[in-house]
C-alpha positions as CSV (number, residue, x, y, z in Angstrom):
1,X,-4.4,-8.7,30.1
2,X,-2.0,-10.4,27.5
3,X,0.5,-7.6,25.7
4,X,2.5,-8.8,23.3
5,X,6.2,-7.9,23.1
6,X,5.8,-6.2,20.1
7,X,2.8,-4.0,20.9
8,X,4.3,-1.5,22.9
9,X,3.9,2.5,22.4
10,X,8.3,2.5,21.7
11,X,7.9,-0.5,19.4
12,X,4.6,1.1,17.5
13,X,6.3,4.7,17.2
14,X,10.2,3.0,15.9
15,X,7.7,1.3,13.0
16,X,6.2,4.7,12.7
17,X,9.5,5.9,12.3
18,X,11.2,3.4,10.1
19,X,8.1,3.8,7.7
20,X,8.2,7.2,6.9
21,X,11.9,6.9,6.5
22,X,11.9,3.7,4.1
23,X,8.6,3.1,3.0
24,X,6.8,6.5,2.3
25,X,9.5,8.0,-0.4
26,X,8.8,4.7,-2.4
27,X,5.0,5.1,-2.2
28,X,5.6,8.6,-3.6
29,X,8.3,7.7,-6.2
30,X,5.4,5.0,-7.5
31,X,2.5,7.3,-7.3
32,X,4.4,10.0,-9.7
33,X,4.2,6.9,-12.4
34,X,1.5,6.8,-14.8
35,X,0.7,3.5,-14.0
36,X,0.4,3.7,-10.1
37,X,-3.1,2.9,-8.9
38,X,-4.5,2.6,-5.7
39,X,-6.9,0.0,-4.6
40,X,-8.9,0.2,-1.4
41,X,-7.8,-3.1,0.6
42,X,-10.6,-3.1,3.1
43,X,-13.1,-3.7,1.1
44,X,-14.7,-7.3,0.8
45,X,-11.7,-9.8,-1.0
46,X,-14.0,-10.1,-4.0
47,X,-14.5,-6.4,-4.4
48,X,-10.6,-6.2,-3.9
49,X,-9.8,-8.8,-6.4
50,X,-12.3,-7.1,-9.1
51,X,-10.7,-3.3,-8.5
52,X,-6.9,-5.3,-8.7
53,X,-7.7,-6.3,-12.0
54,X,-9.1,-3.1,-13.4
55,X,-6.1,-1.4,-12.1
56,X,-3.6,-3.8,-13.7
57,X,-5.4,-3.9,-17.2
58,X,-6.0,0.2,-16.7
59,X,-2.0,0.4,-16.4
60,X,-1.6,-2.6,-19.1
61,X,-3.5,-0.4,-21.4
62,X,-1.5,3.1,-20.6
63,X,1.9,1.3,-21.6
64,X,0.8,-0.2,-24.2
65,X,0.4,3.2,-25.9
């Protein structure tokens, strides 16, 4: 079996780590905004694509007021 370098249980839990230091109080600072939408990436690109741009023209629309 192949392993990559990076794909090791210390490497997975320091990205773990580094995440919920420097990545997760962003994610909540955005989602307190009114405009902050969340699309479901794992859905087929098209499906993706379509909710992208009904969450941009839904936020569009909320600052335009």
């Amino acid at each position: 079996m192949v392993q990559r370098a990076d794909d090791r249980d210390a490497v997975v839990l320091e990205r773990l780590r580094v995440y919920h230091r420097e990545t997760e109080p962003l994610v909540e600072y955005y989602r307190r905004r009114p405009t902050f939408r969340i699309v479901d990436g794992a859905q087929a690109p098209d499906r993706v694509a379509a909710e992208v741009v009904i969450a941009v023209d839904a936020a569009s629309a909320h600052r335009a007021k």
